[in-house]
Kinemage of the C-alpha trace (Angstrom):
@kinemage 1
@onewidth
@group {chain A} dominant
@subgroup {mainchain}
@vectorlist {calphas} color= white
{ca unk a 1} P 117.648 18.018 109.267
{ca unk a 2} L 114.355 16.035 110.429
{ca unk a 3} L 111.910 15.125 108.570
{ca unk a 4} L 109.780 18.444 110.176
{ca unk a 5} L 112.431 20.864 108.414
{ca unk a 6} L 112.215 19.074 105.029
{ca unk a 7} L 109.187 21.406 103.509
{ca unk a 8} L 107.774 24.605 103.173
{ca unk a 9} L 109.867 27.847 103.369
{ca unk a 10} L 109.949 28.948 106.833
{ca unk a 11} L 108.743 32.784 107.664
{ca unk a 12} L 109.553 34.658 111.090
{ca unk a 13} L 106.832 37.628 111.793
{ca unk a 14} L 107.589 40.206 114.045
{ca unk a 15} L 104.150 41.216 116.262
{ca unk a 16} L 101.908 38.754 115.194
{ca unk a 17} L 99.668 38.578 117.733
{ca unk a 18} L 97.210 40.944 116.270
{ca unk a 19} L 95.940 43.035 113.050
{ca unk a 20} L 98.014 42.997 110.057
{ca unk a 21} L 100.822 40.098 111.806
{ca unk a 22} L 98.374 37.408 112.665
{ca unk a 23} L 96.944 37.975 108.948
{ca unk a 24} L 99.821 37.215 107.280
{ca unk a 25} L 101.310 34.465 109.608
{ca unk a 26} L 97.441 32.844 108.210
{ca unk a 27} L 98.139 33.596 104.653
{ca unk a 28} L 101.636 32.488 105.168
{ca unk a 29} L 100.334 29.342 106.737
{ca unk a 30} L 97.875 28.725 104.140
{ca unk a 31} L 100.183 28.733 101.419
{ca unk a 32} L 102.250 25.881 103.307
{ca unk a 33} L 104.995 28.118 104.857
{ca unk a 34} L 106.204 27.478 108.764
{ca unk a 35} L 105.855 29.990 110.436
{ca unk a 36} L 107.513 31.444 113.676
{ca unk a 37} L 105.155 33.958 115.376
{ca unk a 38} L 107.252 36.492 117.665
{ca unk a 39} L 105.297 39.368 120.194
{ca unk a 40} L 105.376 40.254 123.352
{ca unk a 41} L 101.319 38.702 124.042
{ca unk a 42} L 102.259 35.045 124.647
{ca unk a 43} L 98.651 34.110 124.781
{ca unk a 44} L 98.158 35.142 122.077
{ca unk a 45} L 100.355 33.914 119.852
{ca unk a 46} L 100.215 30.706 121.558
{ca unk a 47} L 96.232 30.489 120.095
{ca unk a 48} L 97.630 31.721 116.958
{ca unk a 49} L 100.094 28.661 116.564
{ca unk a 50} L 97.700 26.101 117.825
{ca unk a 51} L 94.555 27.345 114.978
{ca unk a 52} L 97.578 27.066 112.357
{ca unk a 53} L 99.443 23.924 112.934
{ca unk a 54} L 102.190 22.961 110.515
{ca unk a 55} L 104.663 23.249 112.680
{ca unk a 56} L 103.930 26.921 113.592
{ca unk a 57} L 105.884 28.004 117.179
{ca unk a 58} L 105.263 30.784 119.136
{ca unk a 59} L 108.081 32.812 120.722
{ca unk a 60} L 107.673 35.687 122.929
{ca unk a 61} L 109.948 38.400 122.462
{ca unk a 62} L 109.858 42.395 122.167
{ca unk a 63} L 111.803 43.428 119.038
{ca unk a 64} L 113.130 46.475 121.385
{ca unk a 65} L 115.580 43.737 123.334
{ca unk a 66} L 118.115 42.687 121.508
{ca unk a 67} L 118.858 39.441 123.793
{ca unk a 68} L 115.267 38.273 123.206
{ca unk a 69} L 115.431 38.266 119.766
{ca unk a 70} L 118.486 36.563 119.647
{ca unk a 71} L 117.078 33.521 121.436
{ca unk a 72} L 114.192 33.842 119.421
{ca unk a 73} L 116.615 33.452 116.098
{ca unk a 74} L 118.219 30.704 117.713
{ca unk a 75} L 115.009 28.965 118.451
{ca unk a 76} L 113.839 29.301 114.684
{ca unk a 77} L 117.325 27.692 113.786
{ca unk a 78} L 117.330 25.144 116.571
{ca unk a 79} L 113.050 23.803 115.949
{ca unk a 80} L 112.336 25.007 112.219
{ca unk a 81} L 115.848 25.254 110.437
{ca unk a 82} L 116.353 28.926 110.039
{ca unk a 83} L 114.625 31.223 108.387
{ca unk a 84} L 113.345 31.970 104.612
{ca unk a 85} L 111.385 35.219 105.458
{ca unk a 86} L 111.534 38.200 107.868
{ca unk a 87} L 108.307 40.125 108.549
{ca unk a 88} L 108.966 43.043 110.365
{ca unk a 89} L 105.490 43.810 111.114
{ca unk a 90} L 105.894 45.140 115.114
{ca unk a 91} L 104.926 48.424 115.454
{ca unk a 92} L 103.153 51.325 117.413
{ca unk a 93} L 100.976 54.259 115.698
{ca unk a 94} L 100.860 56.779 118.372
{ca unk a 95} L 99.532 59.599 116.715
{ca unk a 96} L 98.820 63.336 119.000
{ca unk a 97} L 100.104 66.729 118.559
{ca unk a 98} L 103.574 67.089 119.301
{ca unk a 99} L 104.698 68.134 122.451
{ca unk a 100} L 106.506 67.525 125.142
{ca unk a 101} L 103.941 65.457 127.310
{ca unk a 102} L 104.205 62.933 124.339
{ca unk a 103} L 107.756 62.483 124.406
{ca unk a 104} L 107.342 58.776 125.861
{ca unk a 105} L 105.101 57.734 122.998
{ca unk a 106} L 108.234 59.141 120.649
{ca unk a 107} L 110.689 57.722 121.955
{ca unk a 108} L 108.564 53.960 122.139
{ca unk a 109} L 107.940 54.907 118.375
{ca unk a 110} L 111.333 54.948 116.884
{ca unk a 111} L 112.496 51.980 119.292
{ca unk a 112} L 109.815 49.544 118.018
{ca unk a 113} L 109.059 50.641 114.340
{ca unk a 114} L 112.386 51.950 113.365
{ca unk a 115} L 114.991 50.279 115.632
{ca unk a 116} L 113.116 47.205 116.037
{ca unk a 117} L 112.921 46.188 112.733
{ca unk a 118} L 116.686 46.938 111.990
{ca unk a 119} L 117.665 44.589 115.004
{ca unk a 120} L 115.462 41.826 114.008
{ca unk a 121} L 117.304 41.983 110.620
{ca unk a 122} L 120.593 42.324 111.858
{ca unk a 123} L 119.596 39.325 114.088
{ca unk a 124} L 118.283 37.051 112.045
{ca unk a 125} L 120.127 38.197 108.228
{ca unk a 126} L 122.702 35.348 108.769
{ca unk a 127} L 119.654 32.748 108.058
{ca unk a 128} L 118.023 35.351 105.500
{ca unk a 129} L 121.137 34.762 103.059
{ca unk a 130} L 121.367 30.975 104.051
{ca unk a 131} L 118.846 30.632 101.957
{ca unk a 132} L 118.474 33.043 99.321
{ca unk a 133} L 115.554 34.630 101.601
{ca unk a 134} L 113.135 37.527 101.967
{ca unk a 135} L 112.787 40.488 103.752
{ca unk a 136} L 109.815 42.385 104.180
{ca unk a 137} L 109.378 45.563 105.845
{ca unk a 138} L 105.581 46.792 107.019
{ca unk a 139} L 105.169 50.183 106.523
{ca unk a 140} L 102.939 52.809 106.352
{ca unk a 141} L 101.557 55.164 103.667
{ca unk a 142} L 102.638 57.834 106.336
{ca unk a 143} L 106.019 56.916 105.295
{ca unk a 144} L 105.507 59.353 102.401
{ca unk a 145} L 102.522 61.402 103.265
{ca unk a 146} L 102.415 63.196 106.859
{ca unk a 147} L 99.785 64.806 108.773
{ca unk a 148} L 99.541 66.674 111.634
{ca unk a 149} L 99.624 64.732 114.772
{ca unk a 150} L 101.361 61.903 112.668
{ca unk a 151} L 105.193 63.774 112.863
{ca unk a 152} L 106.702 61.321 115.371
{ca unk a 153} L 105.245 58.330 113.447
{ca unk a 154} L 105.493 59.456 110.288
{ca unk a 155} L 109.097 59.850 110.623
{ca unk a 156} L 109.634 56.440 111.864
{ca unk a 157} L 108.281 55.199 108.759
{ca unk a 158} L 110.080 57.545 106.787
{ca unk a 159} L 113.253 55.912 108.505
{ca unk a 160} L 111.450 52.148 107.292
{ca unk a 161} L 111.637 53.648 103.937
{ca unk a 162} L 114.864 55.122 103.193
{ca unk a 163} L 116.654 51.973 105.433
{ca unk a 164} L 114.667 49.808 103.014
{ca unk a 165} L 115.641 51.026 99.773
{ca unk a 166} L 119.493 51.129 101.221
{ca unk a 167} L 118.969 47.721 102.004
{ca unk a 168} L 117.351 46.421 98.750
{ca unk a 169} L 120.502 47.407 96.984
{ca unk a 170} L 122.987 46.026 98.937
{ca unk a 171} L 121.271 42.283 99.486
{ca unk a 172} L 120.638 41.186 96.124
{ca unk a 173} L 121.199 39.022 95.162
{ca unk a 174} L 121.142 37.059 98.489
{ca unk a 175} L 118.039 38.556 100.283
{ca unk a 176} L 114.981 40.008 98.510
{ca unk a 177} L 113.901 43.083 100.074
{ca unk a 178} L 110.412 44.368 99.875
{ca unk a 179} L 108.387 47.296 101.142
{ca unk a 180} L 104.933 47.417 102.089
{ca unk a 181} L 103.011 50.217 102.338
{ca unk a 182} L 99.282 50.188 103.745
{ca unk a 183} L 96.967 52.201 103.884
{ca unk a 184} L 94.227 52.975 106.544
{ca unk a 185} L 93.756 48.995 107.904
{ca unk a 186} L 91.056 47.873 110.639
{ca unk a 187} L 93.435 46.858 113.215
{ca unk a 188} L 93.976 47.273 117.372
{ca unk a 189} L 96.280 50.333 116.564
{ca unk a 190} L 94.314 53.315 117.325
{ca unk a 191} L 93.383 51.512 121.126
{ca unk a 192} L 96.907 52.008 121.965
{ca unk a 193} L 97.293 55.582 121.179
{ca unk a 194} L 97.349 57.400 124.686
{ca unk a 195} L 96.214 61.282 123.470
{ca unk a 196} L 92.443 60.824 124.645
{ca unk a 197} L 91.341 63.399 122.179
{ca unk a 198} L 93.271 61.717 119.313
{ca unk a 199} L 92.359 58.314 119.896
{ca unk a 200} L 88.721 58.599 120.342
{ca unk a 201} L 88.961 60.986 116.546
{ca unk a 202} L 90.883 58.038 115.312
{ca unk a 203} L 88.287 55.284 116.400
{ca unk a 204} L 85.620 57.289 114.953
């Protein structure tokens, strides 16, 4: 181990190039952690590591490809020593009445919030339990409340939920697990959502 890996807990956070990811990689940071920062905006994230320092890297990888985040793991392993903490922030909020024309946005839904954060922790769990480490899962508070036009997502967090509190039994004692829940947050979310109608209610 050099003399780079020999502080601070190291913490791997799943789209952190914006909103509630590149908030946390600062807290993180400012409380002396190392922190990886993994999205699919390279620019980004490459900014973000460079205002941090300590050793923060910036990997570009979509949690929906397996293979990416498997080199990402092995490039926290390989430059930071594995990691202490799994953020699995990454996630869309496509919100529009259900139908069919919105089938894309469901399907992109449950591949990134749902899927993606149960193959970054498959991924990198090995490290997790190295360690005695932490997992935390981003939710939503539509996880437990729906609304209409929310169905698709809501579900997906739902899924976050109930995968969660499986999870949280069967770790301990080698891997924390915690679950997040927020609220309404000021982030880039509601840009993304493709139903016009919806988005521009959202924004407002």
């Amino acid at each position: 181990m050099n003399s780079t890996q020999s502080t601070g807990r190291v913490a791997v956070i799943t789209g952190a190039s914006s909103g509630i990811g590149a908030a946390t990689a600062r807290a993180l940071a400012a409380d002396s952690y190392r922190v990886a920062l993994l999205a699919r905006r390279l620019d980004r994230i490459d900014s973000l590591a460079d205002e941090l320092g300590n050793g923060a890297v910036a990997i570009q990888a979509d949690v929906t490809d397996r293979e990416q985040i498997v080199a990402a793991a092995q490039r926290v392993k390989d430059e930071l020593g594995g990691a202490d903490v799994l953020v699995n922030n990454a996630g869309n909020m496509l919100l529009a009445p259900f139908s069919s024309e919105q089938r894309a946005d469901y399907r992109a839904m449950v591949e990134v919030n749902l899927l993606g954060a149960i193959t970054a922790t498959e991924v990198f769990l090995d490290q997790l339990k190295d360690g005695g480490g932490d997992l935390v899962n981003i939710s939503s508070v539509a996880g437990r409340v729906a609304a209409p036009g929310s169905g698709a997502y809501s579900a997906t967090k739902w899924g976050v939920n109930g995968w969660s509190e499986s999870l949280r039994q069967e770790l301990l004692p080698d891997v924390r697990v915690t679950l997040i829940e927020p609220g309404v947050v000021d982030t880039e979310l509601p840009t993304h959502i493709t139903h016009e109608a919806t988005r521009q209610a959202v924004q407002q």
